[in-house]
Every structure is written in C-alpha cells, then in structure tokens.
Backbone as CSV, one residue per row, in Angstrom:
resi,resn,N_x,N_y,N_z,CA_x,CA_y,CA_z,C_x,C_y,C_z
1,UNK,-6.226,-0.904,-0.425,-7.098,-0.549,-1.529,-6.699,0.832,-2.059
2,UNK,-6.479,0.792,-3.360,-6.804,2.302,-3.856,-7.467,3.280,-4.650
3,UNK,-8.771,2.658,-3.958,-9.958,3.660,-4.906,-10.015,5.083,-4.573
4,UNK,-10.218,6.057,-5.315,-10.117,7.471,-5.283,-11.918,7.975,-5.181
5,UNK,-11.959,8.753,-4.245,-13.168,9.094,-4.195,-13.270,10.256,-4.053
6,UNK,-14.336,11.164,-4.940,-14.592,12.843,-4.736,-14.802,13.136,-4.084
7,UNK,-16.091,12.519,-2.975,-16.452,12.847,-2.032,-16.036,11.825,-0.792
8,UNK,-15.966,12.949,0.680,-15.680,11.854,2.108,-16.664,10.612,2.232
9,UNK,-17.858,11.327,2.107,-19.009,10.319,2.260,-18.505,8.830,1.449
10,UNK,-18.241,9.037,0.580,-18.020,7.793,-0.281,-17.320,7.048,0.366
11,UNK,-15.976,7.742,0.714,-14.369,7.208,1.037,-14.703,6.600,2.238
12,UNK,-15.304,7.595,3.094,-15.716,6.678,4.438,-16.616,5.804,4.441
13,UNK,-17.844,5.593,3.834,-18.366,4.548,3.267,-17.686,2.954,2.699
14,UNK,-17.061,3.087,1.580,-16.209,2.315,1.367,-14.714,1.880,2.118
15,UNK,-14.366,2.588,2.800,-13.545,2.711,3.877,-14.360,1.737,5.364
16,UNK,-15.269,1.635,5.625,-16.493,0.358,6.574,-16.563,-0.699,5.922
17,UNK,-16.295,-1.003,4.495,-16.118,-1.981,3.788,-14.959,-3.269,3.975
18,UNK,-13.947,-2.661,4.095,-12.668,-3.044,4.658,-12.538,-3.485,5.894
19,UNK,-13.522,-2.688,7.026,-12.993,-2.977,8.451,-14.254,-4.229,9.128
20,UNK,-12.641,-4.923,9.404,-13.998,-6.263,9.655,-14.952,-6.395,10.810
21,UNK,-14.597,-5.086,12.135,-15.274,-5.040,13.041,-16.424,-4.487,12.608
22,UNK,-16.767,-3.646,11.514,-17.973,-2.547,11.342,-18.729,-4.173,11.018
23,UNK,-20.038,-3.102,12.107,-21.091,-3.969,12.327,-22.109,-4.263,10.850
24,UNK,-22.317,-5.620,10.516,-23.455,-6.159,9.134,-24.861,-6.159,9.732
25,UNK,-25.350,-5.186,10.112,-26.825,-5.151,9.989,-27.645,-5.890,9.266
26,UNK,-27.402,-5.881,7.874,-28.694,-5.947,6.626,-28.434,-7.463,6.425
27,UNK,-29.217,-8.232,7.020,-28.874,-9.619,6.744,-30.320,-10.256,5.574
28,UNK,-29.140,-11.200,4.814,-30.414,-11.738,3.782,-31.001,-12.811,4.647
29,UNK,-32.953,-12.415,4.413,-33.718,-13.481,5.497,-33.639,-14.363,4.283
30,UNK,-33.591,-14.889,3.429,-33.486,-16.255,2.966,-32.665,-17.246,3.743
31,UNK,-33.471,-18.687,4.293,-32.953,-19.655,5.369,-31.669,-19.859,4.970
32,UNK,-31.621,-20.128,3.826,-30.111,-21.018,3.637,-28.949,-20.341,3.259
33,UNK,-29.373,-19.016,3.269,-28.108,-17.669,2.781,-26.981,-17.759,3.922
34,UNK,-27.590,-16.527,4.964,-27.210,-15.999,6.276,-26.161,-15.045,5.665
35,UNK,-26.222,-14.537,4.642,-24.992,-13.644,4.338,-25.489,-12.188,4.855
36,UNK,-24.446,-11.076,5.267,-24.713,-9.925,5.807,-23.826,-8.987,5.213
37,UNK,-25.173,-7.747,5.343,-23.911,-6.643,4.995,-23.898,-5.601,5.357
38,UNK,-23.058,-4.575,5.324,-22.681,-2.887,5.771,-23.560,-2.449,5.401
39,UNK,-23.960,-2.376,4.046,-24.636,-0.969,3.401,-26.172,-1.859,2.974
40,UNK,-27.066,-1.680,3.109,-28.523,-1.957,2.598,-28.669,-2.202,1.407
41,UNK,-28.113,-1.170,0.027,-27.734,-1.274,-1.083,-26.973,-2.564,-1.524
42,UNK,-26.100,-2.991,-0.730,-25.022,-4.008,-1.252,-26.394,-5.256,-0.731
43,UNK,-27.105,-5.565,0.175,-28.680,-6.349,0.518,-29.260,-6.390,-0.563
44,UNK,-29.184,-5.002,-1.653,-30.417,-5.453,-2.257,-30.138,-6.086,-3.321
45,UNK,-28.461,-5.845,-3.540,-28.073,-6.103,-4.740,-27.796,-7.313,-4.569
46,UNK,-27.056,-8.090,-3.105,-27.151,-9.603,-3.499,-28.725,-10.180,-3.615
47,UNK,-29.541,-9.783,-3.143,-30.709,-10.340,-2.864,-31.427,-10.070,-4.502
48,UNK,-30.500,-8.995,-5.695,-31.197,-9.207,-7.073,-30.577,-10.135,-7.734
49,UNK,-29.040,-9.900,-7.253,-28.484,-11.139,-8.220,-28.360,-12.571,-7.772
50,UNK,-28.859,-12.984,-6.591,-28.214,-14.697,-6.003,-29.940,-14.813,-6.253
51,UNK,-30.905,-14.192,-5.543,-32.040,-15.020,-5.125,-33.207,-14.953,-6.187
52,UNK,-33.276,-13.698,-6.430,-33.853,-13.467,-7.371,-35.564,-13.958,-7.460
53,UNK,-36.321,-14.219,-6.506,-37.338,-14.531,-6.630,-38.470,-13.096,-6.001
C-alpha cells in the first residue's frame, strides 16, 4: 500500500488494517452478517451503509 499519512497515529492505524493477525473486535450483531472489524468506526460505517435499519 502507499498511502501517505501526516500523522503516526494514522499510519499505524491503517497499517492494523493490512495485518491479518490484528485482532476484529467490533463485530456486526446482525444474525446473518458476522462481519468484523479493527477500528469501531469502520462498525459503524458498515452497519450505516449495508443494514441500515
């Protein structure tokens, strides 16, 4: 990947994105999803755009 970032926070952030061991906490409770993710933010955002209820 070569996104450029100002800040570490970011880089290392998006840098957990990539690595497939970093642990998916934020799982969507909708039954029939089961999708998971790194960051809470990236949760809320599938959970505005797929489910939407």
């Amino acid at each position: 990947c070569s996104r450029v970032f100002d800040r570490s926070w970011n880089l290392k952030s998006h840098v957990a994105t990539h690595d497939r061991h970093h642990p998916k906490p934020h799982v969507c409770p909708h039954r029939s999803c089961g999708r998971a993710f790194r960051r809470k933010h990236d949760l809320k955002r599938h959970r505005d755009s797929i489910h939407q209820d």
